[in-house]
N, C-alpha and C positions, 0 to 999 in steps of 0.2 A: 449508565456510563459513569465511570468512577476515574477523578481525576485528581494525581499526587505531585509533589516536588520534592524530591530525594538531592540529596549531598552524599557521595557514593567515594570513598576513600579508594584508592587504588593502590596506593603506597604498598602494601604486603603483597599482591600478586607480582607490582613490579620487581620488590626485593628477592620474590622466590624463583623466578623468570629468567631464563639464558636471556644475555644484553641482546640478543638479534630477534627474540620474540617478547620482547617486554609489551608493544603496542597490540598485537595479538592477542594476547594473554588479557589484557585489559579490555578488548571485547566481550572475550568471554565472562570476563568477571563481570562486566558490566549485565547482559545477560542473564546471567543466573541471576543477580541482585535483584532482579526487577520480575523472572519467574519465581524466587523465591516468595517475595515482600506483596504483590499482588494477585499469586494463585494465579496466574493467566496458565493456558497450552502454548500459547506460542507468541515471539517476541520477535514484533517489529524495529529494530533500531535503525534512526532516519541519518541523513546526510551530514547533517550537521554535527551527529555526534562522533560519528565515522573518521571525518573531518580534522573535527577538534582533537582526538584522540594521534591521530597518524601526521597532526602538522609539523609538527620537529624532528620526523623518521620514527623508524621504528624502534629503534635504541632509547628514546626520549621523551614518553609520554606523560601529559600531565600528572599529578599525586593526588589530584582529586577531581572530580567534575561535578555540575550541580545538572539535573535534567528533569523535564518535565513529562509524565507519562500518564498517558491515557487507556483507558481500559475500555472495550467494547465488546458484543456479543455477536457473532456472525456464524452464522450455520449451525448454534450449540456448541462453539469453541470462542473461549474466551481471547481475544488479541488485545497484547497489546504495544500501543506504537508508544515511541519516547523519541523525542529530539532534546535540545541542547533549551535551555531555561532562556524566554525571551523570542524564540524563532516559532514562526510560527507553524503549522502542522498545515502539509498540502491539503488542497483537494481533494475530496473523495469523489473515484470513478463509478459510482454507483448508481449516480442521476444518470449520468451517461447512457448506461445500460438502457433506464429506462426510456428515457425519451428513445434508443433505437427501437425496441418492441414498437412504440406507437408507431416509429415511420413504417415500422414492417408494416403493422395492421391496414395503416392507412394505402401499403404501395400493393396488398393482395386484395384491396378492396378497388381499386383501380385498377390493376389487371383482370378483375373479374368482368367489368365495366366495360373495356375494349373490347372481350373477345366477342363478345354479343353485340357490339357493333362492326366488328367486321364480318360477322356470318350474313349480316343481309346486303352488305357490301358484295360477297361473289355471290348472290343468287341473284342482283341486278348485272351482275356481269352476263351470268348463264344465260338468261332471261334475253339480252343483248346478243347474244352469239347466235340465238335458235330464230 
C-alpha cells in the first residue's frame, strides 16, 4: 500500500477548456495525474474531491487542488482511491463480505440441523395415526 500527497495544478486544462467544461475537464486532468504519477489501472476519485472541484459551477473551478492518494492491490489491478488532503477515506466494504460468508456457513449449518429434527417429528405423527 503506497501512500502520496500531490499539489496538482489545473490552471492549463482550465485555460485550454470551453468556459461550460472547465470543471469537467479538470476531472479528467485530475485522473490521468494520478494514473500517470502512480502507475495504478484504475482510479478511484472520492466525494470530496468531486465536490471541491464542481463548488463554484462548472465555469469556475479551483487553479489548483492538494489530494491525498492511496494505492492498493485488489484482484491483480492496481486502484487507486484519492480524496481531498485532510478528509478522511471511507470504509472499506470488504469486512462486510466477510463476516456475511460466516452467517452463511453458520445459517446452512442450522438448516442442516432442523431438517433431521423434523423427520422424527412426522414418524411420531404416522405412528399416532395407525
Amino acid at each position: 500500500m503506497e501512500e502520496r500527497i500531490y499539489t496538482i495544478n489545473l490552471r492549463k486544462a482550465i485555460s485550454k477548456a470551453p468556459r461550460w467544461e472547465k470543471s469537467k475537464k479538470s476531472i479528467a486532468v485530475v485522473r490521468n495525474f494520478l494514473k500517470r504519477h502512480m502507475k495504478g489501472d484504475e482510479v478511484k476519485i472520492g466525494k470530496s474531491i468531486t465536490e471541491e472541484i464542481w463548488n463554484k459551477g462548472s465555469q469556475n473551478p479551483p487553479r489548483s487542488i492538494r489530494i491525498h492518494a492511496i494505492q492498493t492491490e485488489e484482484d491483480e489491478k492496481k486502484i487507486i482511491k484519492a480524496e481531498l488532503l485532510g478528509v478522511p477515506f471511507p470504509a472499506e466494504k470488504e469486512k462486510k463480505k466477510e463476516v456475511k460468508e460466516e452467517e452463511k456457513t453458520k445459517e446452512e449449518a442450522k438448516k442442516g440441523g432442523t431438517k433431521t429434527e423434523e423427520k422424527p417429528k412426522e414418524e411420531a405423527k404416522k405412528e399416532e395415526k395407525t
